[in-house]
C-alpha positions as CSV (number, residue, x, y, z in Angstrom):
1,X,0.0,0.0,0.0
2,X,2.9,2.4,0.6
3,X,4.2,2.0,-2.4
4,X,1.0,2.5,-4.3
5,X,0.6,5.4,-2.4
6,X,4.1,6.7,-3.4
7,X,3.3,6.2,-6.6
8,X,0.0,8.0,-7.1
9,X,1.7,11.0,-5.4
10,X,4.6,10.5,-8.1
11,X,1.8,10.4,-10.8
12,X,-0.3,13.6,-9.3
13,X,2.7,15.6,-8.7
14,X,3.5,14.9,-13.0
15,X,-0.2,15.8,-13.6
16,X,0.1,18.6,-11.6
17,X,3.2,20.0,-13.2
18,X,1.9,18.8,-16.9
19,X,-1.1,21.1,-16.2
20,X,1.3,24.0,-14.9
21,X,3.2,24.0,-17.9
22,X,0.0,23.3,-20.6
23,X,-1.7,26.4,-18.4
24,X,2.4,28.8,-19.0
25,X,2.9,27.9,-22.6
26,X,-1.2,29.5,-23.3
27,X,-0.3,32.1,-21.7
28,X,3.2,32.1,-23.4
29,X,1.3,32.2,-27.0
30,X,-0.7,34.7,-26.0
31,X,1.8,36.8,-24.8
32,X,3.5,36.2,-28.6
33,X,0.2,36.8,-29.8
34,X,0.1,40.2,-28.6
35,X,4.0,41.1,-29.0
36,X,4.1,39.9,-32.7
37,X,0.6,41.6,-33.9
38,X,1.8,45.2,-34.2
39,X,-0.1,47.8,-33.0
40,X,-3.7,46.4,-32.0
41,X,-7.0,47.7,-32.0
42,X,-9.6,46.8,-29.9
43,X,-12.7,47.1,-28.5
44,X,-13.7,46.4,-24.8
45,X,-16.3,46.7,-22.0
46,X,-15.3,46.7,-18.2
47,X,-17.2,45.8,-15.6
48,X,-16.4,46.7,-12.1
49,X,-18.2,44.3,-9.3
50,X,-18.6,45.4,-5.5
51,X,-17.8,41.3,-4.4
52,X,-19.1,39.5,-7.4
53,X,-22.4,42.2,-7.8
54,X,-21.9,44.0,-11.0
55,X,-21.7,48.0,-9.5
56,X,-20.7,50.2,-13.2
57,X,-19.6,49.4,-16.6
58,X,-18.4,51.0,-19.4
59,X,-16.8,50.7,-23.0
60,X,-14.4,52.0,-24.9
61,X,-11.7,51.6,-27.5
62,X,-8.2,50.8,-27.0
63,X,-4.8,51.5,-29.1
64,X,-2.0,48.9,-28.0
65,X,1.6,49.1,-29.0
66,X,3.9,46.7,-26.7
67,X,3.9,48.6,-23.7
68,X,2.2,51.8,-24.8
69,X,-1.4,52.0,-25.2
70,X,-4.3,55.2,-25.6
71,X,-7.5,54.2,-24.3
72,X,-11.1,55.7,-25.0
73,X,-14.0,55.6,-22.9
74,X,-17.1,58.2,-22.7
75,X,-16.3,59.2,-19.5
76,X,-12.2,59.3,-19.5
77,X,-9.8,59.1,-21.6
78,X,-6.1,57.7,-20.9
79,X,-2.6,57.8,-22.9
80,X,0.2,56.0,-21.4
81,X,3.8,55.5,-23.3
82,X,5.6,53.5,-21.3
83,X,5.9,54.9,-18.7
84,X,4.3,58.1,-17.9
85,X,0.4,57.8,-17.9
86,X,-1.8,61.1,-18.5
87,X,-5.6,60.8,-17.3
88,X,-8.3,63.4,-18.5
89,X,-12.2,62.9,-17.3
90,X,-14.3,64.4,-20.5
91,X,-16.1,67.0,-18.2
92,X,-13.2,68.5,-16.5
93,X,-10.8,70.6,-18.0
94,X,-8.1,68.6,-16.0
95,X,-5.5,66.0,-16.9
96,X,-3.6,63.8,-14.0
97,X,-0.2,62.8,-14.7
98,X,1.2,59.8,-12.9
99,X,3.4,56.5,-13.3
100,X,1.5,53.3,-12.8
101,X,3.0,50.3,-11.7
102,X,2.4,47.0,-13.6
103,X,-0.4,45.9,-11.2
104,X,-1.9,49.2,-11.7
105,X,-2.0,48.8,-15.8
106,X,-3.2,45.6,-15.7
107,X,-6.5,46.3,-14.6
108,X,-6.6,48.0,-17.8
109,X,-4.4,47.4,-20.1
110,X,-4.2,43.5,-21.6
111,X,-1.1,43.2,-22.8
112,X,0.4,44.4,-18.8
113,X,-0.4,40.6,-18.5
114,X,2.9,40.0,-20.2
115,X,4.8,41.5,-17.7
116,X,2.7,40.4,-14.8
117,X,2.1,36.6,-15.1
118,X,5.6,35.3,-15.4
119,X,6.6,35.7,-11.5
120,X,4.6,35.4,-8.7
121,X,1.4,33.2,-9.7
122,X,0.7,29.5,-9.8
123,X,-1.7,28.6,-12.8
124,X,-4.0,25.8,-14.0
125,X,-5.9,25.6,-17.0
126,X,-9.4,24.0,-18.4
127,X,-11.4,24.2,-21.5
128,X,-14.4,25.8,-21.8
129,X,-16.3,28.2,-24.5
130,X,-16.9,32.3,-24.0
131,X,-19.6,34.3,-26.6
132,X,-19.3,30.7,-28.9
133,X,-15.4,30.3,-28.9
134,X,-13.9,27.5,-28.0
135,X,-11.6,29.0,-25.1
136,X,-8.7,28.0,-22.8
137,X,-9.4,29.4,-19.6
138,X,-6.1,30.2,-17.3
139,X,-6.3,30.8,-13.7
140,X,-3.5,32.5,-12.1
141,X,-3.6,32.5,-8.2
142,X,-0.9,35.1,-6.8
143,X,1.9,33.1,-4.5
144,X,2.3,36.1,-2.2
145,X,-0.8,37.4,0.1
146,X,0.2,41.1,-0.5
147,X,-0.3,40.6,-4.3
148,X,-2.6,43.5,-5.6
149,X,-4.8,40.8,-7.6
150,X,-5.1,37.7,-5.6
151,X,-6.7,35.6,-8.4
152,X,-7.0,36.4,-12.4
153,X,-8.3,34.3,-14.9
154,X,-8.0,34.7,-18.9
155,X,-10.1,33.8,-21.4
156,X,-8.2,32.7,-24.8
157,X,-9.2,31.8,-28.0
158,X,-8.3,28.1,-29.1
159,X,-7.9,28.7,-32.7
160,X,-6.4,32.2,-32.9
161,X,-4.5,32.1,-28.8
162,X,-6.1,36.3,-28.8
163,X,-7.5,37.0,-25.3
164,X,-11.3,37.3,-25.1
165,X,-11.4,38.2,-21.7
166,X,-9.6,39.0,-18.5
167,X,-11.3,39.0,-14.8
168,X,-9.4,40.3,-11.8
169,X,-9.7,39.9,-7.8
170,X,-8.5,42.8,-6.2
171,X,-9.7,43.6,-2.2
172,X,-12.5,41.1,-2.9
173,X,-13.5,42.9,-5.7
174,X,-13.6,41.8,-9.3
175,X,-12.7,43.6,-12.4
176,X,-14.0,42.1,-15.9
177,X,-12.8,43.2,-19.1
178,X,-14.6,41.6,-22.1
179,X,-12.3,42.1,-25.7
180,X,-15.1,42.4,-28.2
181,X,-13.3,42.9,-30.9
182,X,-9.3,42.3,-31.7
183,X,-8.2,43.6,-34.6
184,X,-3.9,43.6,-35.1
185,X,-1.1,45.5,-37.3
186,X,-3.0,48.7,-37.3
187,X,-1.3,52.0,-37.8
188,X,-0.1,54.0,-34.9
189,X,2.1,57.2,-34.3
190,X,4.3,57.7,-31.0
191,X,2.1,60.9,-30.5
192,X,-0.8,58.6,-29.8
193,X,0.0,57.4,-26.3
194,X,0.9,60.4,-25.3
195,X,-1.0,63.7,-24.0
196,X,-1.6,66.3,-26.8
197,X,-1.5,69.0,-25.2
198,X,-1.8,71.5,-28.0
199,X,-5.7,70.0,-27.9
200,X,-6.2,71.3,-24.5
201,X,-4.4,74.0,-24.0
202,X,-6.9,75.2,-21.2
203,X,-6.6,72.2,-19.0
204,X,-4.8,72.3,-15.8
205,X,-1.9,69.5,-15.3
206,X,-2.0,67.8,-12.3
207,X,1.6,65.9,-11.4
208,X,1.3,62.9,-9.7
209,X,4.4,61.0,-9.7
């Protein structure tokens, strides 16, 4: 009996890691996906939850360019390139200027995932379908308690490895942000994640950093 025992731990400690590495190497080809598409174009609705009760949600467009990105919504709009991120609400004639740290840009910006999963989470994996697709669905649970999301799960594409979806645990709160649509090698300018400030010459510059 011992050694049956020893040997189904043997075999569940291989499943275990098997499942690891399938649940990396998704994620891995998604990461390629986004790095090797160009500049991307996308669509998206967010969802903010107080616990898991849906409290607001908007959409919005999004420009994406490695780490850069510029992203639209009807209420805010947001330019970020690389590392200095400008923030301007549409009905104030004010723009906050601050540098985000990669937790802080993944809760809305995708591709911050590539910088964010490869230390500090455990993962598994498991098929299932989102809005028709075929999906892989990642689960990435943080190794370290102080972690700023706990738990995050992604929603990938079988045939194409482009995320569909992202859903974050931050505080006991979840973030949601649905990729409707994906659309890659689009044409960009370095101007475009940053703030143009000769559109708003009126608005007063808040520093941040």
């Amino acid at each position: 009996m011992k050694r049956i025992a020893f040997l189904l731990s043997i075999l569940l400690a291989c499943s275990l890691q098997a499942a690891a590495q399938s649940a990396r190497s998704v994620l891995d080809a998604t990461a390629a996906r986004m790095t090797q598409s160009g500049c991307i174009r996308a669509q998206f609705k967010a969802t903010q939850f107080r616990g898991t009760t849906p409290e607001s949600e908007t959409s919005g467009t999004m420009l994406i360019s490695g780490r850069k990105f510029q992203m639209k919504t009807p209420d805010l709009t947001t330019w970020f390139d690389g590392k200095t991120q400008w923030s301007m609400l549409s009905d104030a004639s004010e723009v906050n200027i601050s540098e985000p740290t990669v937790e802080e840009l993944a809760a809305m910006n995708p591709s911050a995932l590539i910088y964010i999963y490869k230390k500090g989470y455990s993962y598994s994996l498991r098929k299932s379908s989102l809005r028709g697709k075929p999906t892989y669905e990642v689960r990435l649970a943080a190794k370290n308690k102080k972690a700023a999301f706990q738990e995050i799960y992604v929603d990938v594409d079988q045939a194409t490895y482009s995320p569909l979806c992202f859903r974050a645990k931050q505080n006991g709160n979840w973030l949601r942000l649905s990729i409707l649509t994906f659309a890659t090698n689009q044409s960009a300018q370095d101007s475009d994640f940053t703030f143009p400030r000769q559109d708003f010459p009126d608005a007063e510059v808040v520093d941040l950093r």
